[in-house]
Backbone as CSV, one residue per row, in Angstrom:
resi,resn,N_x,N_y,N_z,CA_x,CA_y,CA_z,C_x,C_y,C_z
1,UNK,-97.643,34.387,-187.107,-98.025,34.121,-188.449,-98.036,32.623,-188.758
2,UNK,-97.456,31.951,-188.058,-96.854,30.617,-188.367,-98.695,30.124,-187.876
3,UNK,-98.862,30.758,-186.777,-99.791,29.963,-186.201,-100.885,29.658,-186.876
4,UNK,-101.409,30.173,-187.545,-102.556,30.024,-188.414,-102.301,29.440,-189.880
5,UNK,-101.209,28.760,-190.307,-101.001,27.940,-191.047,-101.466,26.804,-191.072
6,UNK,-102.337,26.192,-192.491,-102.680,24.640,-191.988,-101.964,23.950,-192.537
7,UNK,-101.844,22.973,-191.365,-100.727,21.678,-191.244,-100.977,20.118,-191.209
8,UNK,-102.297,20.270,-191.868,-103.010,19.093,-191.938,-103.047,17.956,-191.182
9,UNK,-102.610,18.321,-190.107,-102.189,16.937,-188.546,-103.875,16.086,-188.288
10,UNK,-104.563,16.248,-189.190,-105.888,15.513,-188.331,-105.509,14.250,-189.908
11,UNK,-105.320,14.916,-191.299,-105.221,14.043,-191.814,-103.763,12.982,-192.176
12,UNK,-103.332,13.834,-191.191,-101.819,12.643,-191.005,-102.481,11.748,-189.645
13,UNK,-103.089,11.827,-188.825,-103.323,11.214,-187.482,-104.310,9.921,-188.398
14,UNK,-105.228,10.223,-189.729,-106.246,9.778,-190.187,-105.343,8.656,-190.787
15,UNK,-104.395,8.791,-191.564,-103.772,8.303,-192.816,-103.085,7.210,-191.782
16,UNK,-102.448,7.367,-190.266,-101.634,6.997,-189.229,-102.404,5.837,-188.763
17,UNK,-103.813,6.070,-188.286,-104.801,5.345,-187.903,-104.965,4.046,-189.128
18,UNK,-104.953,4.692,-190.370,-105.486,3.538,-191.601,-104.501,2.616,-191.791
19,UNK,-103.140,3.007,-191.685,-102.160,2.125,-191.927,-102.149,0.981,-190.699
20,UNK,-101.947,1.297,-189.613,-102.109,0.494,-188.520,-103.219,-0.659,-188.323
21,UNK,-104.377,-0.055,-188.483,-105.559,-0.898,-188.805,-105.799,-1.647,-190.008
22,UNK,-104.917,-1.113,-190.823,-105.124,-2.417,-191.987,-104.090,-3.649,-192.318
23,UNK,-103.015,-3.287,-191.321,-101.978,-4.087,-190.557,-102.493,-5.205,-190.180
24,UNK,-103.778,-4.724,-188.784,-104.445,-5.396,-188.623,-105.279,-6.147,-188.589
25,UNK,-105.906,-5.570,-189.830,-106.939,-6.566,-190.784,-106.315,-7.980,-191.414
26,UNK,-104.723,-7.489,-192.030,-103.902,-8.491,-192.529,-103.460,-9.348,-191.607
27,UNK,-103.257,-8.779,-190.546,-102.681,-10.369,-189.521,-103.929,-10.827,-188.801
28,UNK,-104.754,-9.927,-189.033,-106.529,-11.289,-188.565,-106.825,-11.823,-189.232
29,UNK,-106.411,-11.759,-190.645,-107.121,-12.481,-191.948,-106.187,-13.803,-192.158
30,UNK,-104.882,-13.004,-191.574,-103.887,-14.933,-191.898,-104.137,-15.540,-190.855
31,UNK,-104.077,-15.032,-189.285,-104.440,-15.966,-188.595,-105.684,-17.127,-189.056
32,UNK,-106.658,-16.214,-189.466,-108.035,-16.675,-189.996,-107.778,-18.263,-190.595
33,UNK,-107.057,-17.877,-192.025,-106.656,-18.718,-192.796,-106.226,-19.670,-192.524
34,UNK,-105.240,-20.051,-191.701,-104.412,-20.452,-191.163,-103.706,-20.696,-189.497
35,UNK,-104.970,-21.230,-188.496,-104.891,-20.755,-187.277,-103.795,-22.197,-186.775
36,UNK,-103.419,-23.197,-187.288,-102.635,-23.639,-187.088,-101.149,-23.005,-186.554
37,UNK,-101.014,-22.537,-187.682,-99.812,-21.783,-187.113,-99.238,-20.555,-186.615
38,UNK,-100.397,-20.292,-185.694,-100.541,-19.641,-184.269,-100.841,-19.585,-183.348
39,UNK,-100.911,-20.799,-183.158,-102.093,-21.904,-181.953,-101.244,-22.780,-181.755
40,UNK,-100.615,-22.824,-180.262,-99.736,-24.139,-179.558,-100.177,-24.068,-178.143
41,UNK,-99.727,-25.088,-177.302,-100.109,-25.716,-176.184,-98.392,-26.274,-175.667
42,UNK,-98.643,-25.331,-174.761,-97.377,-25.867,-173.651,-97.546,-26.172,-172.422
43,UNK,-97.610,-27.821,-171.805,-97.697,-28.243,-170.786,-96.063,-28.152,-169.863
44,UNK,-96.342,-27.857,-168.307,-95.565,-27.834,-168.057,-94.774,-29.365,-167.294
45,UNK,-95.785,-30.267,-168.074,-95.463,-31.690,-167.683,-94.728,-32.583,-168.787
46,UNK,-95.174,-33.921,-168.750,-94.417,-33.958,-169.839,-95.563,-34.701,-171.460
47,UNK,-97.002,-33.953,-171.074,-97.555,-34.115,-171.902,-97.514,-33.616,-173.331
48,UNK,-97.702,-34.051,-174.382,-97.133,-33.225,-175.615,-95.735,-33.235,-176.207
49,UNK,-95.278,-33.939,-175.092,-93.149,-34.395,-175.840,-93.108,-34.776,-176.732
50,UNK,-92.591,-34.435,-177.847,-92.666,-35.597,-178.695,-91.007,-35.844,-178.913
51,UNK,-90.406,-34.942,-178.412,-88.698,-35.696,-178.443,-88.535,-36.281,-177.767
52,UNK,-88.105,-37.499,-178.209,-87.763,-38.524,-177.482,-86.638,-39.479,-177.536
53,UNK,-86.621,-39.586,-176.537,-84.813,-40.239,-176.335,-84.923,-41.626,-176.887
54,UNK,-83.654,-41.289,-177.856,-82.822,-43.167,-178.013,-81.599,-43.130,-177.507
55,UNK,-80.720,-42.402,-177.828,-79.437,-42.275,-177.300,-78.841,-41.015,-177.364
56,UNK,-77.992,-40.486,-176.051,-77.400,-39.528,-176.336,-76.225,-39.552,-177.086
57,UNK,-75.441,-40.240,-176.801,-74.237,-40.367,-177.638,-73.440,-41.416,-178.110
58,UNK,-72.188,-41.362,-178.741,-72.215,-42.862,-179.107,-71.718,-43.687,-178.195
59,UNK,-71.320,-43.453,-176.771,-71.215,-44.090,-175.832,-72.314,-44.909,-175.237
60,UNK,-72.222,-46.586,-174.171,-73.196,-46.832,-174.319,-73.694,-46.236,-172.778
61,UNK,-74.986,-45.460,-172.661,-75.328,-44.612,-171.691,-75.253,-45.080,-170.259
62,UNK,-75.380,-46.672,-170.294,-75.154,-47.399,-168.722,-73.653,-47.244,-168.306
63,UNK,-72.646,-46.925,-169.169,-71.372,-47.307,-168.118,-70.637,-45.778,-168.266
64,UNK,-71.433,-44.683,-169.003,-70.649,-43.953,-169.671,-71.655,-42.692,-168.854
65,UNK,-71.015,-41.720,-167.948,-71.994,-40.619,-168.215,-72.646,-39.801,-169.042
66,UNK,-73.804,-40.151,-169.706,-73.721,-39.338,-171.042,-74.871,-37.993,-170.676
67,UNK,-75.560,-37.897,-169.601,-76.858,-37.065,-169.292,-76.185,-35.999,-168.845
68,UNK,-75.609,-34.910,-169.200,-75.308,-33.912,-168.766,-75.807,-32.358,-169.129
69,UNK,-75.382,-31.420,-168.043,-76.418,-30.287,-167.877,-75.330,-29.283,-168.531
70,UNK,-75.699,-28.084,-168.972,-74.984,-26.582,-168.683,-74.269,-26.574,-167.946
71,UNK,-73.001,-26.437,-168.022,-72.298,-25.540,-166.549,-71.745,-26.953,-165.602
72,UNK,-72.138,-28.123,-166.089,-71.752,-28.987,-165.070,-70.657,-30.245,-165.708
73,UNK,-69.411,-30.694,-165.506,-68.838,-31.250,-165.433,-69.570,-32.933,-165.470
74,UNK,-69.787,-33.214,-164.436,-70.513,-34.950,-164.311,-71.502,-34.622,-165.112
75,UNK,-71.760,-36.068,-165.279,-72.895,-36.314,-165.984,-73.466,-37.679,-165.150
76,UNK,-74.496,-37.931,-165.724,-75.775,-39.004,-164.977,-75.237,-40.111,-165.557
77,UNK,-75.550,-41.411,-164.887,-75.606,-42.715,-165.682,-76.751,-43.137,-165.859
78,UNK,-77.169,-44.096,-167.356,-78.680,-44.966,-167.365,-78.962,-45.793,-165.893
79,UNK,-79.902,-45.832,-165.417,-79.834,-46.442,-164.335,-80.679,-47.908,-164.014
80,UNK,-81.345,-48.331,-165.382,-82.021,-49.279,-165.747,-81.828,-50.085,-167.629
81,UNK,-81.936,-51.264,-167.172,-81.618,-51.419,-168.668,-83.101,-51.318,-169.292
82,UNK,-84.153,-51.716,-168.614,-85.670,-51.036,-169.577,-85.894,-49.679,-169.524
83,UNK,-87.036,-49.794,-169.578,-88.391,-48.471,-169.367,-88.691,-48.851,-168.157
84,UNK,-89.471,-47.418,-167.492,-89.611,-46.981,-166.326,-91.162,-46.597,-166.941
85,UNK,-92.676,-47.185,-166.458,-94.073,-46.467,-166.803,-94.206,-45.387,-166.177
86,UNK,-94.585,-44.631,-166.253,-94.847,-43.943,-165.169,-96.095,-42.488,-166.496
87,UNK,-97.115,-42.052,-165.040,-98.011,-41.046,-166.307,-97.369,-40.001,-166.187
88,UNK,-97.784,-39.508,-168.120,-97.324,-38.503,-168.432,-97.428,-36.953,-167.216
89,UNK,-99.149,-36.874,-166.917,-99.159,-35.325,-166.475,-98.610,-35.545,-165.124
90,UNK,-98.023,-36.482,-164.496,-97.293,-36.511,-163.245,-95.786,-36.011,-163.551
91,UNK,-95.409,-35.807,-164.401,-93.707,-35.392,-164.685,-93.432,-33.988,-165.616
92,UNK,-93.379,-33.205,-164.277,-92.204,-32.220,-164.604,-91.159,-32.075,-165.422
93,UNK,-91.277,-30.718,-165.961,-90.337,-30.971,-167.177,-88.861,-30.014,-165.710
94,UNK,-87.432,-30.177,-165.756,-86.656,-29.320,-164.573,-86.044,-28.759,-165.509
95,UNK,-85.854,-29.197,-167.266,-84.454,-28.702,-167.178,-84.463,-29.188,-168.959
96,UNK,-83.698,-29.190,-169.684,-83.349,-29.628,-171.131,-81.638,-30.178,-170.819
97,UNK,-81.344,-31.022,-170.825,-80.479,-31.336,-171.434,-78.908,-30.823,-171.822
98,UNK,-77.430,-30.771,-171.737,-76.326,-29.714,-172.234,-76.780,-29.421,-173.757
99,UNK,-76.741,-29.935,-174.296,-76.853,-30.546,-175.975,-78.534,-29.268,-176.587
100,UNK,-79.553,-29.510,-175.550,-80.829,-29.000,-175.878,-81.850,-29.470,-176.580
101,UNK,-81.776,-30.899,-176.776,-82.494,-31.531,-177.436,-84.046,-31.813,-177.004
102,UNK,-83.477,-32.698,-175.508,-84.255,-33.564,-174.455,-84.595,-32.797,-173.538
103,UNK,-86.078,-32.483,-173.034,-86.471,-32.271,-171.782,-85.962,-33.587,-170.730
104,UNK,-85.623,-32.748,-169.225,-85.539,-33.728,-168.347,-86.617,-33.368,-167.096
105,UNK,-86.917,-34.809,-167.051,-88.478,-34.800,-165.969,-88.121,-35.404,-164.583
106,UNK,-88.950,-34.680,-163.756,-89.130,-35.636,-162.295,-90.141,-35.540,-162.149
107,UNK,-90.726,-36.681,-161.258,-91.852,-36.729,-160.963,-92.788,-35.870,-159.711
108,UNK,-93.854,-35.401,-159.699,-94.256,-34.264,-159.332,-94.021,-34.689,-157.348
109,UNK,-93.706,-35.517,-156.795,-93.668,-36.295,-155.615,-92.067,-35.703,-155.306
110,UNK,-91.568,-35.632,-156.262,-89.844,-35.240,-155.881,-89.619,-33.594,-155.960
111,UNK,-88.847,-32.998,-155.177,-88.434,-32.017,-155.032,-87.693,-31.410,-156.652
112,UNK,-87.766,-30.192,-157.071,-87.114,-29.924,-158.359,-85.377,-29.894,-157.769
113,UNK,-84.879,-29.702,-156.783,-83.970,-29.588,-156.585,-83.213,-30.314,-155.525
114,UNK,-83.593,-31.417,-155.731,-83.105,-32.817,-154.857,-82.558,-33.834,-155.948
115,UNK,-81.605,-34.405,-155.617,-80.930,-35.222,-156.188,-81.464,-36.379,-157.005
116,UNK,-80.883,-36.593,-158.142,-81.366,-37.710,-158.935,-81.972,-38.681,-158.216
117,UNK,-82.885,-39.271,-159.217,-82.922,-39.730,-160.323,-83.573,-39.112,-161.212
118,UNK,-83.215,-38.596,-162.459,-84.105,-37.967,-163.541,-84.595,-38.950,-164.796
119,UNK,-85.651,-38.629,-165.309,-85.729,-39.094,-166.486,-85.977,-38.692,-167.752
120,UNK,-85.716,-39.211,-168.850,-86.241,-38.745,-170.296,-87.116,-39.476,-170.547
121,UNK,-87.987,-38.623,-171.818,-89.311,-39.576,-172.215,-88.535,-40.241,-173.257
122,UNK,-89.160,-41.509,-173.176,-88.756,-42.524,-174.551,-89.754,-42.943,-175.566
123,UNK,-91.113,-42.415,-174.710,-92.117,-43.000,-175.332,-93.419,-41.937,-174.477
124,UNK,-94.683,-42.465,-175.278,-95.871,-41.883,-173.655,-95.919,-42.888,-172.992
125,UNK,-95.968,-41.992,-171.919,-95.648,-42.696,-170.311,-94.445,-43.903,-170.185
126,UNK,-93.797,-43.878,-170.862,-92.271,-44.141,-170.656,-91.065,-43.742,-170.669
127,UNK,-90.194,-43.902,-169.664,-89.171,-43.438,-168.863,-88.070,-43.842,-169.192
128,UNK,-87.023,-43.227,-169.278,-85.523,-44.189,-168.902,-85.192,-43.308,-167.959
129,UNK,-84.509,-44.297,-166.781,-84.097,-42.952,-165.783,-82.351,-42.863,-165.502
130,UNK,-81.953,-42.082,-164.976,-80.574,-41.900,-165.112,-80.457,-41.327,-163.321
131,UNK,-79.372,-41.677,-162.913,-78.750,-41.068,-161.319,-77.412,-40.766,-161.579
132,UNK,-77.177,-41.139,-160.507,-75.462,-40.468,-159.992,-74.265,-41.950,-160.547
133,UNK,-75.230,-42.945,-160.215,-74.379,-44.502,-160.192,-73.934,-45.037,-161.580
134,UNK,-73.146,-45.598,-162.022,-73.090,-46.860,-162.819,-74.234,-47.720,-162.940
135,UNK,-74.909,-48.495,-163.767,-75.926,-49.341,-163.864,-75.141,-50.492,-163.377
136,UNK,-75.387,-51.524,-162.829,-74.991,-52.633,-162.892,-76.107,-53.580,-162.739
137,UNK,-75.955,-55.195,-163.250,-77.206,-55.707,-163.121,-77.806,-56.735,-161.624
138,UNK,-78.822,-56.562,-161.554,-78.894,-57.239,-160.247,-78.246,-58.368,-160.425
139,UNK,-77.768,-58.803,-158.975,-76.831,-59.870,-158.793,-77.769,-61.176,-158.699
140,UNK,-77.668,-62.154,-159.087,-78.197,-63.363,-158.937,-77.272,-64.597,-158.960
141,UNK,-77.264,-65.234,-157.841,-76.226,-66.278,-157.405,-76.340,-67.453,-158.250
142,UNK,-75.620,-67.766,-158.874,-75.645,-69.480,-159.809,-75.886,-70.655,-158.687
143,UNK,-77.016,-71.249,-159.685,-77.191,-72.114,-159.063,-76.786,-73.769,-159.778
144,UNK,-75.900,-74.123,-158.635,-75.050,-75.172,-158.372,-75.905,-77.014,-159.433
């Protein structure tokens, strides 16, 4: 007896269909409006950075390890007192930073998992780079 009862399932499947699709009318119509803000570009270099390093902390970064990772104890020293040029789509992004601020780059010539030297962007196509060492400045003998 049950069986021949109507249960109107074509116009629940109908009503099921309309809601969904007009879901979708609404998120094609804002994209529409507004395609900015659903439209990005992620290089896996270091084109498009726009964070960029001045200092990590209030230590000063040449004598102080301040570049440090997740999970790791040491940290890097500055390893130059300038900028380092070097082009943007040649540098790998390996890694962000403990903190998460800063992408850290190597250059596409170096292994991702070989030992420093890394760098942050400071600028386009400029570098500061950081290693294992203390900075110190080249030595130049006084002359007499």
């Amino acid at each position: 007896m049950s069986a021949n009862q109507l249960r109107d399932t074509p116009g629940r499947l109908l009503l099921g269909w309309a809601v969904l699709f007009s879901a979708l009318v609404v998120l094609a119509w804002r994209i529409h409006l507004h395609p900015a803000d659903y439209e990005w570009t992620e290089y896996p270099t270091a084109l498009g950075d726009m964070a960029l390093y001045t200092q990590l902390g209030p230590n000063d970064d040449r004598y102080e390890p301040n570049l440090k990772f997740a999970g790791q104890e040491k940290g890097l020293f500055r390893r130059t007192e300038g900028i380092v040029e070097m082009d943007d789509a040649v540098m790998f992004k390996i890694a962000k930073e403990k903190m998460g601020r800063l992408f850290v780059y190597k250059p596409v010539t170096g292994d991702r998992d070989a030992e420093p030297p890394v760098y942050l962007k400071a600028a386009d196509g400029r570098y500061v780079e950081f290693g294992l060492k203390k900075y110190y400045k080249p030595y130049a003998p006084s002359v007499p």
